[in-house]
mmCIF file of the N, C-alpha and C atoms, coordinates in Angstrom:
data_MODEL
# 
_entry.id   MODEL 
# 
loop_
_atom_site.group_PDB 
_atom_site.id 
_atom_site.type_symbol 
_atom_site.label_atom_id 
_atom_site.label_alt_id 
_atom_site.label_comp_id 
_atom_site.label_asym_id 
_atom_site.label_entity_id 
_atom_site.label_seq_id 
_atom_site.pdbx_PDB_ins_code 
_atom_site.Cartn_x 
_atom_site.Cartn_y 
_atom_site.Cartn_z 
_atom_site.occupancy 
_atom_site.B_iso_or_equiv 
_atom_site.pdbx_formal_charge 
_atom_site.auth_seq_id 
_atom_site.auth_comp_id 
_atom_site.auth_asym_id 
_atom_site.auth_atom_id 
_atom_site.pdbx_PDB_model_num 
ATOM 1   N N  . UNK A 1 1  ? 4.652   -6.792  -14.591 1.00 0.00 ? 1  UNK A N  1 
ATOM 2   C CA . UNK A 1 1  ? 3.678   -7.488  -13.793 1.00 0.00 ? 1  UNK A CA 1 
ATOM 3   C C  . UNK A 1 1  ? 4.141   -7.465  -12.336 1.00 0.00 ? 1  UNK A C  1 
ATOM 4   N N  . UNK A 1 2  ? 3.013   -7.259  -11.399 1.00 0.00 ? 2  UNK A N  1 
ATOM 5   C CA . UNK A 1 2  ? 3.522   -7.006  -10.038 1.00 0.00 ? 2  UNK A CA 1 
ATOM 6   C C  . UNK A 1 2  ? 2.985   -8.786  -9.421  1.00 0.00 ? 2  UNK A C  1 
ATOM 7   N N  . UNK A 1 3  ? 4.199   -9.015  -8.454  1.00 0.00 ? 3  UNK A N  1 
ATOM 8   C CA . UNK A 1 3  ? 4.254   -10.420 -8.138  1.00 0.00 ? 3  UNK A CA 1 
ATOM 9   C C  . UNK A 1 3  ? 3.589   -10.168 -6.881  1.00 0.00 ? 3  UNK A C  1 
ATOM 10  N N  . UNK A 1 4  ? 3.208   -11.307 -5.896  1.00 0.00 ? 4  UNK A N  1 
ATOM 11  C CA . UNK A 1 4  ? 2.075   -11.497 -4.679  1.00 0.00 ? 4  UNK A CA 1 
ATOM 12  C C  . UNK A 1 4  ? 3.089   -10.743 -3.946  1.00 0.00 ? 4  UNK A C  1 
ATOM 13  N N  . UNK A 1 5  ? 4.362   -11.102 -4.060  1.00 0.00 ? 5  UNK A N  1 
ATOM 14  C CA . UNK A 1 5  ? 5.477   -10.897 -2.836  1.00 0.00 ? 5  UNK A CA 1 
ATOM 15  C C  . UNK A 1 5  ? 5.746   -9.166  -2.395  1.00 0.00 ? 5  UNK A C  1 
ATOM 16  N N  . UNK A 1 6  ? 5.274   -8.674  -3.928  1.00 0.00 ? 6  UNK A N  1 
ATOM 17  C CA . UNK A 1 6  ? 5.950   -6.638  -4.380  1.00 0.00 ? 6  UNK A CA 1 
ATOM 18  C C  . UNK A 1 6  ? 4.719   -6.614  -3.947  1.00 0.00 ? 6  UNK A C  1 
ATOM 19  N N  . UNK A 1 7  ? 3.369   -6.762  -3.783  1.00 0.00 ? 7  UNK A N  1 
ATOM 20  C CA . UNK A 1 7  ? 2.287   -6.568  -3.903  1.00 0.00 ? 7  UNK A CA 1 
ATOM 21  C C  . UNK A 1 7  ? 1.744   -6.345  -2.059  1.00 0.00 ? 7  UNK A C  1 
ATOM 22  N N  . UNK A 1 8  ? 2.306   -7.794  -1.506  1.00 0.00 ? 8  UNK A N  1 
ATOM 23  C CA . UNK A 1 8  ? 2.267   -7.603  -0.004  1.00 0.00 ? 8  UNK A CA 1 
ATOM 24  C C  . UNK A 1 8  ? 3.401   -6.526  0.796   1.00 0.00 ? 8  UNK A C  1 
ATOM 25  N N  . UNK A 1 9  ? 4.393   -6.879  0.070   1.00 0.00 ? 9  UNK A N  1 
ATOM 26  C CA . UNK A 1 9  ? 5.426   -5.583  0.579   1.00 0.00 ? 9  UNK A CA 1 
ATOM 27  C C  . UNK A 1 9  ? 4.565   -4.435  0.185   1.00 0.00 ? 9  UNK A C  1 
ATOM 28  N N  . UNK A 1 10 ? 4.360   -3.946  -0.760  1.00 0.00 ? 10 UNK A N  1 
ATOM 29  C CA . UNK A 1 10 ? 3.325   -2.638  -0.530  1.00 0.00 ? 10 UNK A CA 1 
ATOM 30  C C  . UNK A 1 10 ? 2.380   -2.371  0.465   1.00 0.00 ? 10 UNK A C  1 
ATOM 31  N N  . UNK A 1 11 ? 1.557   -3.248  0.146   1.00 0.00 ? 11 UNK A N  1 
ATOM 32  C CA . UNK A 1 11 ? 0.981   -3.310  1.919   1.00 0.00 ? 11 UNK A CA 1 
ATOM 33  C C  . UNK A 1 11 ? 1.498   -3.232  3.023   1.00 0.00 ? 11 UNK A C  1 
ATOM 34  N N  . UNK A 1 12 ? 2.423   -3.939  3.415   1.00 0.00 ? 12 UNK A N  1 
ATOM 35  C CA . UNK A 1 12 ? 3.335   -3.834  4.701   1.00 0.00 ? 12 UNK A CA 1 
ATOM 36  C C  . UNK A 1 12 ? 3.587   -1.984  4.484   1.00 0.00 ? 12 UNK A C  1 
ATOM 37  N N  . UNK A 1 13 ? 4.118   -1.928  3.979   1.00 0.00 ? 13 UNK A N  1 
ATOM 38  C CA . UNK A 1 13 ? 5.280   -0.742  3.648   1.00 0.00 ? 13 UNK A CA 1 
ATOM 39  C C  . UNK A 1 13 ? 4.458   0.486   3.841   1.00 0.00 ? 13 UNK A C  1 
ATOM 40  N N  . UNK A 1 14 ? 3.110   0.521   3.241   1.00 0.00 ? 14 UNK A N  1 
ATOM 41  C CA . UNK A 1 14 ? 2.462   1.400   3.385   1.00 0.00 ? 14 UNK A CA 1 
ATOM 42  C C  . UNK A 1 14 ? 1.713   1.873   4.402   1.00 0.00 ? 14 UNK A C  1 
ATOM 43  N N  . UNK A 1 15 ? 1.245   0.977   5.539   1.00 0.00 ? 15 UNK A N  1 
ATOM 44  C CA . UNK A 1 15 ? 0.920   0.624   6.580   1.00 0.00 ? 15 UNK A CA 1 
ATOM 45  C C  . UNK A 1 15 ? 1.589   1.643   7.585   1.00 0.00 ? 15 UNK A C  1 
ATOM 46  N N  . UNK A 1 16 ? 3.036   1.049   7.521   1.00 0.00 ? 16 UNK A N  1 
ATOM 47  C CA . UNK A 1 16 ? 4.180   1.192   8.423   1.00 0.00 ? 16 UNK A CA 1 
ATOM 48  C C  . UNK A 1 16 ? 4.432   2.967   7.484   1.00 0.00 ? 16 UNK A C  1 
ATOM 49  N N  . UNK A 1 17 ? 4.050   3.315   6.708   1.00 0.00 ? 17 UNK A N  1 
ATOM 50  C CA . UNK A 1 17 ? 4.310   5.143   6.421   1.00 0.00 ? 17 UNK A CA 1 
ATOM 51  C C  . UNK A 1 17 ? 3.092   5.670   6.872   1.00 0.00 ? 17 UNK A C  1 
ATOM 52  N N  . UNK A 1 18 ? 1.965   5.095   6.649   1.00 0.00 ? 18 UNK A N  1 
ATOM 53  C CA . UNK A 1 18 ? 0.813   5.824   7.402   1.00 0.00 ? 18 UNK A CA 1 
ATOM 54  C C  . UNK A 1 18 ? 0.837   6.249   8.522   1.00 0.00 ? 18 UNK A C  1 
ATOM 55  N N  . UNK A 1 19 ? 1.551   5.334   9.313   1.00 0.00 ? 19 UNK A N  1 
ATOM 56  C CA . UNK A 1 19 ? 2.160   5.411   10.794  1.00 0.00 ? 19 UNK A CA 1 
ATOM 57  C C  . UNK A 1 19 ? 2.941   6.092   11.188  1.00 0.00 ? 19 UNK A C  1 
ATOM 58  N N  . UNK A 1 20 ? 3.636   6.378   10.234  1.00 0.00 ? 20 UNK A N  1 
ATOM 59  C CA . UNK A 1 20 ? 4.875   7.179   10.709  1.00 0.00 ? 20 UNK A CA 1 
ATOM 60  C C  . UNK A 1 20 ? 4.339   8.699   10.626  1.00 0.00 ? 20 UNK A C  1 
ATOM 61  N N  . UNK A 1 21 ? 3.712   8.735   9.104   1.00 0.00 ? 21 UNK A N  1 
ATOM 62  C CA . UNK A 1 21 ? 2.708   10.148  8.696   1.00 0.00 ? 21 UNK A CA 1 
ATOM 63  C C  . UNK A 1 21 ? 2.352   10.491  10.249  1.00 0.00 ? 21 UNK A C  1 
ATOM 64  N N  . UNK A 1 22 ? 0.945   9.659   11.023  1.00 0.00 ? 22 UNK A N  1 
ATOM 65  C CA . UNK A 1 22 ? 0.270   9.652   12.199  1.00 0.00 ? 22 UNK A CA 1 
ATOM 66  C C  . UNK A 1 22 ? 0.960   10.256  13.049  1.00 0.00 ? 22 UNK A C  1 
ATOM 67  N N  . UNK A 1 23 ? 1.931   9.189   13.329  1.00 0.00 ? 23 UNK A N  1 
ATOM 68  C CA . UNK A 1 23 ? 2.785   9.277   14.483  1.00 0.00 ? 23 UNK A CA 1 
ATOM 69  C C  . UNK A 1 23 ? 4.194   10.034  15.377  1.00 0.00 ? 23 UNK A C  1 
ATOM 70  N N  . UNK A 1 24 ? 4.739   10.256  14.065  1.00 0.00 ? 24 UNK A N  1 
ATOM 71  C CA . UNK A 1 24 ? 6.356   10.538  14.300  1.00 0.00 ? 24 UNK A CA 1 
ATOM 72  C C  . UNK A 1 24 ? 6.509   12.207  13.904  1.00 0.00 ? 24 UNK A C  1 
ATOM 73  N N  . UNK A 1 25 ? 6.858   12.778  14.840  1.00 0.00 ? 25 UNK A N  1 
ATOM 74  C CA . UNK A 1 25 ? 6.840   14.196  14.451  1.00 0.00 ? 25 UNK A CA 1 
ATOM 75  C C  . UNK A 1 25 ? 7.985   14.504  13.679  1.00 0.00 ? 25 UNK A C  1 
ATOM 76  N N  . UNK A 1 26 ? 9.001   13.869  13.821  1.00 0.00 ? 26 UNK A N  1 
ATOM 77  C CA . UNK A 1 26 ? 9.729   14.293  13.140  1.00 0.00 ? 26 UNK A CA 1 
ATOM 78  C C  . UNK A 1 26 ? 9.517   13.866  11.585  1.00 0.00 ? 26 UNK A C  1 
ATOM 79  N N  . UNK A 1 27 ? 8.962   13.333  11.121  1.00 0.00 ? 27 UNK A N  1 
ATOM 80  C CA . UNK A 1 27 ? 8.531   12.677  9.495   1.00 0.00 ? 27 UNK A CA 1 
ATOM 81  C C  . UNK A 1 27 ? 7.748   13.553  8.964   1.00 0.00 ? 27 UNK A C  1 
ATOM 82  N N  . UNK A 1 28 ? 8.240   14.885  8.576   1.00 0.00 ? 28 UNK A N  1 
ATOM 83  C CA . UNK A 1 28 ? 7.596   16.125  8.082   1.00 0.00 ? 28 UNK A CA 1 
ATOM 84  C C  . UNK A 1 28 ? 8.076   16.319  6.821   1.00 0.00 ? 28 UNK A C  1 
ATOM 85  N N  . UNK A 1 29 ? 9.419   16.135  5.911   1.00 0.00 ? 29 UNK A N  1 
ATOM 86  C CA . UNK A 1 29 ? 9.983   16.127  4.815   1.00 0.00 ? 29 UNK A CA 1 
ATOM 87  C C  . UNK A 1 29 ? 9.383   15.981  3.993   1.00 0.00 ? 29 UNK A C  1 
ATOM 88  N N  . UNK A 1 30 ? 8.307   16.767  3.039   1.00 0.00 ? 30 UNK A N  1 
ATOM 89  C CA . UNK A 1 30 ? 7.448   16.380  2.059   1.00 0.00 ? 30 UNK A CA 1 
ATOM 90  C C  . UNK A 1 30 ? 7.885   15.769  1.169   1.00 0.00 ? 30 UNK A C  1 
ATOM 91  N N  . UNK A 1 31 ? 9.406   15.880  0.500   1.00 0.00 ? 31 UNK A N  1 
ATOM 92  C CA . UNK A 1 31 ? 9.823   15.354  -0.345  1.00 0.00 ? 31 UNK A CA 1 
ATOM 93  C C  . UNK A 1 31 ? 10.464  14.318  -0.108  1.00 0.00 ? 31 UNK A C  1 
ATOM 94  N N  . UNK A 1 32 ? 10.577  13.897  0.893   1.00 0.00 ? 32 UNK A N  1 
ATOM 95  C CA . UNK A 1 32 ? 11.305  12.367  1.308   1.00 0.00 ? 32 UNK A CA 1 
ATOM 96  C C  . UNK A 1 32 ? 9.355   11.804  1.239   1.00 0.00 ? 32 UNK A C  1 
ATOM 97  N N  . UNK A 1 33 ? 8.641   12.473  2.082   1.00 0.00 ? 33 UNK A N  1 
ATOM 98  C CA . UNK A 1 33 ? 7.032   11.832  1.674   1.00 0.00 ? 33 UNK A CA 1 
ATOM 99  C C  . UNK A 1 33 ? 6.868   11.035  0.642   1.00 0.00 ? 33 UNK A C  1 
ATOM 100 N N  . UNK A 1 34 ? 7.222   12.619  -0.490  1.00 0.00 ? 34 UNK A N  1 
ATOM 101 C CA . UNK A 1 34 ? 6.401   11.972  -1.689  1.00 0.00 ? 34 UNK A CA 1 
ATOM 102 C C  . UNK A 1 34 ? 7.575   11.016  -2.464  1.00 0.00 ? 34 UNK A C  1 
ATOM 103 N N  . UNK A 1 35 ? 8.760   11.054  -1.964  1.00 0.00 ? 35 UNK A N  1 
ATOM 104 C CA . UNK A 1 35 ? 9.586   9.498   -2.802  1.00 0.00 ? 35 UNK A CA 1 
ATOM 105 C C  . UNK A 1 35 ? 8.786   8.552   -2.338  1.00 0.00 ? 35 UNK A C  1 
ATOM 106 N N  . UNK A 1 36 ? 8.548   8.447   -0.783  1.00 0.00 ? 36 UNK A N  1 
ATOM 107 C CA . UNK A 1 36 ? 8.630   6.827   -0.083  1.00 0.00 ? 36 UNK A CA 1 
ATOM 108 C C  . UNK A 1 36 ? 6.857   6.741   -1.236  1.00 0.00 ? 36 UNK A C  1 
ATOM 109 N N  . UNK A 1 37 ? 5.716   7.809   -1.125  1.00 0.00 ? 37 UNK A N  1 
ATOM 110 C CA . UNK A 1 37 ? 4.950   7.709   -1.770  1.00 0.00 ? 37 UNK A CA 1 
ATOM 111 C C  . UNK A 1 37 ? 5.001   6.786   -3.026  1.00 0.00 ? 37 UNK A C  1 
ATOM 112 N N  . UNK A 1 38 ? 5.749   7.599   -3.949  1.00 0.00 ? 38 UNK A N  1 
ATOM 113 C CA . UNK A 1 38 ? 5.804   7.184   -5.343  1.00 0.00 ? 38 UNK A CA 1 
ATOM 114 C C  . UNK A 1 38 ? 6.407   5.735   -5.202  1.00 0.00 ? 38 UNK A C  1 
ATOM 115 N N  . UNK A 1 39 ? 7.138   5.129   -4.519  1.00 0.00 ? 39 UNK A N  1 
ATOM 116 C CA . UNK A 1 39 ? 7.880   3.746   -4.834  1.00 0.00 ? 39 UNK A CA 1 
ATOM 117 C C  . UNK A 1 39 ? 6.701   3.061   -4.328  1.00 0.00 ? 39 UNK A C  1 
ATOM 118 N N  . UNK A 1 40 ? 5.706   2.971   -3.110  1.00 0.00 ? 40 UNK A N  1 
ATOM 119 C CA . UNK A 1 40 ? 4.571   2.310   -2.501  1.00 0.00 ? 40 UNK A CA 1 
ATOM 120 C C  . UNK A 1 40 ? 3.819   2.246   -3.639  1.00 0.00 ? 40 UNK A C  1 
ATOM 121 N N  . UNK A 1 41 ? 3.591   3.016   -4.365  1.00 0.00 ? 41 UNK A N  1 
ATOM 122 C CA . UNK A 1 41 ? 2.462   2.919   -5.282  1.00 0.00 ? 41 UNK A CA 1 
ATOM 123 C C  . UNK A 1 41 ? 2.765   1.998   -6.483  1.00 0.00 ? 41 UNK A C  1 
ATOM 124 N N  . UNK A 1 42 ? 4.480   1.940   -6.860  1.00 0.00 ? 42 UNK A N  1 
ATOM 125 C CA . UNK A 1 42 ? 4.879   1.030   -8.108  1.00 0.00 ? 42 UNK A CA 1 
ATOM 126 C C  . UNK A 1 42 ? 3.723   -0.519  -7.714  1.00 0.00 ? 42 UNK A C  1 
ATOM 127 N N  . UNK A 1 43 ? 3.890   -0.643  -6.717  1.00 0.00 ? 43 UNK A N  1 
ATOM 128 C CA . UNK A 1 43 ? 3.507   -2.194  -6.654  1.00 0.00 ? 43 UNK A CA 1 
ATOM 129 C C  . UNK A 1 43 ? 1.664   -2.163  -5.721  1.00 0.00 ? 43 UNK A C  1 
ATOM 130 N N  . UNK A 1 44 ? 1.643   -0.964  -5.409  1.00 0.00 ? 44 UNK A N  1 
ATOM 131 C CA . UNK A 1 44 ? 0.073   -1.426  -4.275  1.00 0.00 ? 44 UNK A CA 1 
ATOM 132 C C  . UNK A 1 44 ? -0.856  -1.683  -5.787  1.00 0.00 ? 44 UNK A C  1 
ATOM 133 N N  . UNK A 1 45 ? -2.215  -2.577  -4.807  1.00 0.00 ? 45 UNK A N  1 
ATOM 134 C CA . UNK A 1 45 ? -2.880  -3.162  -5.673  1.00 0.00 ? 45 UNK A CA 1 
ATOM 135 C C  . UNK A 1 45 ? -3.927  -1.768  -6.230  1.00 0.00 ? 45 UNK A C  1 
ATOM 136 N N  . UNK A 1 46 ? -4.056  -2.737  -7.520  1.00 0.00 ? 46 UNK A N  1 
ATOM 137 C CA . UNK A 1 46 ? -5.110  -1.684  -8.251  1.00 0.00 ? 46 UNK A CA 1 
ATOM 138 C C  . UNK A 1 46 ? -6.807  -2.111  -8.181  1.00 0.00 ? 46 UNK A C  1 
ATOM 139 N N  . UNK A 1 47 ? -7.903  -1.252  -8.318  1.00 0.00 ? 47 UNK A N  1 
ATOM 140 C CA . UNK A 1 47 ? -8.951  -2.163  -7.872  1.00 0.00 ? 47 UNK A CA 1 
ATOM 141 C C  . UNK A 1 47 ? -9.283  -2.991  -8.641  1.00 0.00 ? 47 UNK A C  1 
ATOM 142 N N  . UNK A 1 48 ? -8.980  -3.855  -10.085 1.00 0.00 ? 48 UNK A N  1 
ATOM 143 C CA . UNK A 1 48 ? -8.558  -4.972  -10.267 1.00 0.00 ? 48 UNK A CA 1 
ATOM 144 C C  . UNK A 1 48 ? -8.086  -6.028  -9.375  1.00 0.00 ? 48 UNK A C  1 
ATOM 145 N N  . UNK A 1 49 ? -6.834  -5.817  -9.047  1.00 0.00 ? 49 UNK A N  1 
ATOM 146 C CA . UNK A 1 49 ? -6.516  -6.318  -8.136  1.00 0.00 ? 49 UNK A CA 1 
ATOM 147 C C  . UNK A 1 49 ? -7.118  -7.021  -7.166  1.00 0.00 ? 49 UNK A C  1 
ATOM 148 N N  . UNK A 1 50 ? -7.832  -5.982  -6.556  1.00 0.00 ? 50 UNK A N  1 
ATOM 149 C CA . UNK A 1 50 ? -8.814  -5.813  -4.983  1.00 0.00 ? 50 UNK A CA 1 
ATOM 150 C C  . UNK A 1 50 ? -10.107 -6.718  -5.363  1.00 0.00 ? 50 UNK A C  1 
ATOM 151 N N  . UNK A 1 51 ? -10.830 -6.821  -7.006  1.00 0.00 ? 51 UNK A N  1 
ATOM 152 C CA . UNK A 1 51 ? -11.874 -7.026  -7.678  1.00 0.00 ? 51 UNK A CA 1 
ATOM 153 C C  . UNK A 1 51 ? -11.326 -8.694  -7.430  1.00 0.00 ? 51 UNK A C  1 
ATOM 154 N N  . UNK A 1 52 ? -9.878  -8.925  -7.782  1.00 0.00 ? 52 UNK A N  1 
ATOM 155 C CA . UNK A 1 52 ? -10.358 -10.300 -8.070  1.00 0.00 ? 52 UNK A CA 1 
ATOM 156 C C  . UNK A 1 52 ? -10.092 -11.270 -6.110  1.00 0.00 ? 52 UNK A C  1 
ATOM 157 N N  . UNK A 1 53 ? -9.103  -10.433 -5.636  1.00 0.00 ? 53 UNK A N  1 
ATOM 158 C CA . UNK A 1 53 ? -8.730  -10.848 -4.050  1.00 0.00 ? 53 UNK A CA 1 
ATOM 159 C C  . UNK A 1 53 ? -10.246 -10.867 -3.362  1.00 0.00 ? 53 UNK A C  1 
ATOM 160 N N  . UNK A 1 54 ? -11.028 -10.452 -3.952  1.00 0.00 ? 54 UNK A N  1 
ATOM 161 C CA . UNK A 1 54 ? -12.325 -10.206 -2.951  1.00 0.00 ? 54 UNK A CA 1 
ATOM 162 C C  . UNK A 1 54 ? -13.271 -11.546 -3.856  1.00 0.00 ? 54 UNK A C  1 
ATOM 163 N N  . UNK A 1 55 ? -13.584 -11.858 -4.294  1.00 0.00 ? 55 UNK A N  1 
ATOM 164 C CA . UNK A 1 55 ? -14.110 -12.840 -5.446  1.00 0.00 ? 55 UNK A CA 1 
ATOM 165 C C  . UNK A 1 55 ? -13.539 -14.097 -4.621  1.00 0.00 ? 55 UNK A C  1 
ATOM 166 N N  . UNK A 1 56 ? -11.897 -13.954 -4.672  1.00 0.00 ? 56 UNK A N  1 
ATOM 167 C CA . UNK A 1 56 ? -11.751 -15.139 -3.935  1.00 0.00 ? 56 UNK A CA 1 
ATOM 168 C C  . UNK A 1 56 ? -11.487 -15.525 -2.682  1.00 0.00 ? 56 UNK A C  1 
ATOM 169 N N  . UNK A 1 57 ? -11.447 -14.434 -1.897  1.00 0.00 ? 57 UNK A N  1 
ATOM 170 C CA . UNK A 1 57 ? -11.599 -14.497 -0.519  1.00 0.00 ? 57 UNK A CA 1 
ATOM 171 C C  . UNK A 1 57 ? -12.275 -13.196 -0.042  1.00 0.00 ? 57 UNK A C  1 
ATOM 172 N N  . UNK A 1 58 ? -13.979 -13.749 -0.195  1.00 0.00 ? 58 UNK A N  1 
ATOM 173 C CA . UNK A 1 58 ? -14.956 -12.358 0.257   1.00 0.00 ? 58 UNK A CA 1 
ATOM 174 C C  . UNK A 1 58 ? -14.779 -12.267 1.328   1.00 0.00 ? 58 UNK A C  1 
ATOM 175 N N  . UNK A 1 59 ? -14.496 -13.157 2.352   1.00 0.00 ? 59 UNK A N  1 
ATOM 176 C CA . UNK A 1 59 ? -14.230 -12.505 3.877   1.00 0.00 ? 59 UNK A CA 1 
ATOM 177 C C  . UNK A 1 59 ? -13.033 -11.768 4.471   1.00 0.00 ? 59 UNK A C  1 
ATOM 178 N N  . UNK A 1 60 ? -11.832 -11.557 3.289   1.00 0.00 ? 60 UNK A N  1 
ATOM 179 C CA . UNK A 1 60 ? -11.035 -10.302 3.714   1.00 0.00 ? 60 UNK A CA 1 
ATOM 180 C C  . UNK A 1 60 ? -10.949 -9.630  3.141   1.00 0.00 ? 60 UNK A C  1 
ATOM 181 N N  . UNK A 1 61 ? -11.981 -9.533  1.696   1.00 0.00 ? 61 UNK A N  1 
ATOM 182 C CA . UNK A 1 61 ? -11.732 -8.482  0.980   1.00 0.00 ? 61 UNK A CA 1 
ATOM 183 C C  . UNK A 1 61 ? -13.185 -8.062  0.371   1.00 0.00 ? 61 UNK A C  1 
ATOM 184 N N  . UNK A 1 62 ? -13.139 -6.549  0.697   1.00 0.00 ? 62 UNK A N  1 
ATOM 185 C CA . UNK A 1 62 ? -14.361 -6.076  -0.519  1.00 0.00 ? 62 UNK A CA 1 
ATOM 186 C C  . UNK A 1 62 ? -13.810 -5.352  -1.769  1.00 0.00 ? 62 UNK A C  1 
ATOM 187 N N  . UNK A 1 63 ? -15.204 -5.638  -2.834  1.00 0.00 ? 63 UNK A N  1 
ATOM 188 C CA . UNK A 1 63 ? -14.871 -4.868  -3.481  1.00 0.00 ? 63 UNK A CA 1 
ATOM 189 C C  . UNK A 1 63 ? -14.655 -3.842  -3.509  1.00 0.00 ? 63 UNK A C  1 
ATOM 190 N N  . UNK A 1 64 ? -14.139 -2.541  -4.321  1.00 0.00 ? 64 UNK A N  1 
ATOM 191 C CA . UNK A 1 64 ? -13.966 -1.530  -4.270  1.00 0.00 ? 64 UNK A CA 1 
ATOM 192 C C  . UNK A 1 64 ? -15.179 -0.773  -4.778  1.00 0.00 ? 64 UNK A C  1 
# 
């Protein structure tokens, strides 16, 4: 079971690699990519997840 805390760190975490993807030329290593990838995903939400965060707070979340 993924806790609120693994759940927002995914968010953070993923955020901050999108950015780097965007931004940082040097962050080209596909295979350092696809680790930081695969560990972000253990915990990001599923649209479950997203289904019930939006139910209970429709103004920051839609459904999927």
């Amino acid at each position: 079971m993924t806790t609120a805390r693994e759940r927002t760190h995914a968010i953070v975490e993923t955020r901050r690699f999108l950015e780097a993807l965007a931004y940082d030329d040097a962050f080209t290593d596909s295979c350092l990519n696809r680790q930081i990838a695969k560990s972000l995903l253990l915990y990001y939400p599923l649209n479950v997840d997203l289904e019930v965060s939006a139910a209970a707070l429709p103004n920051v979340w839609a459904c999927p």
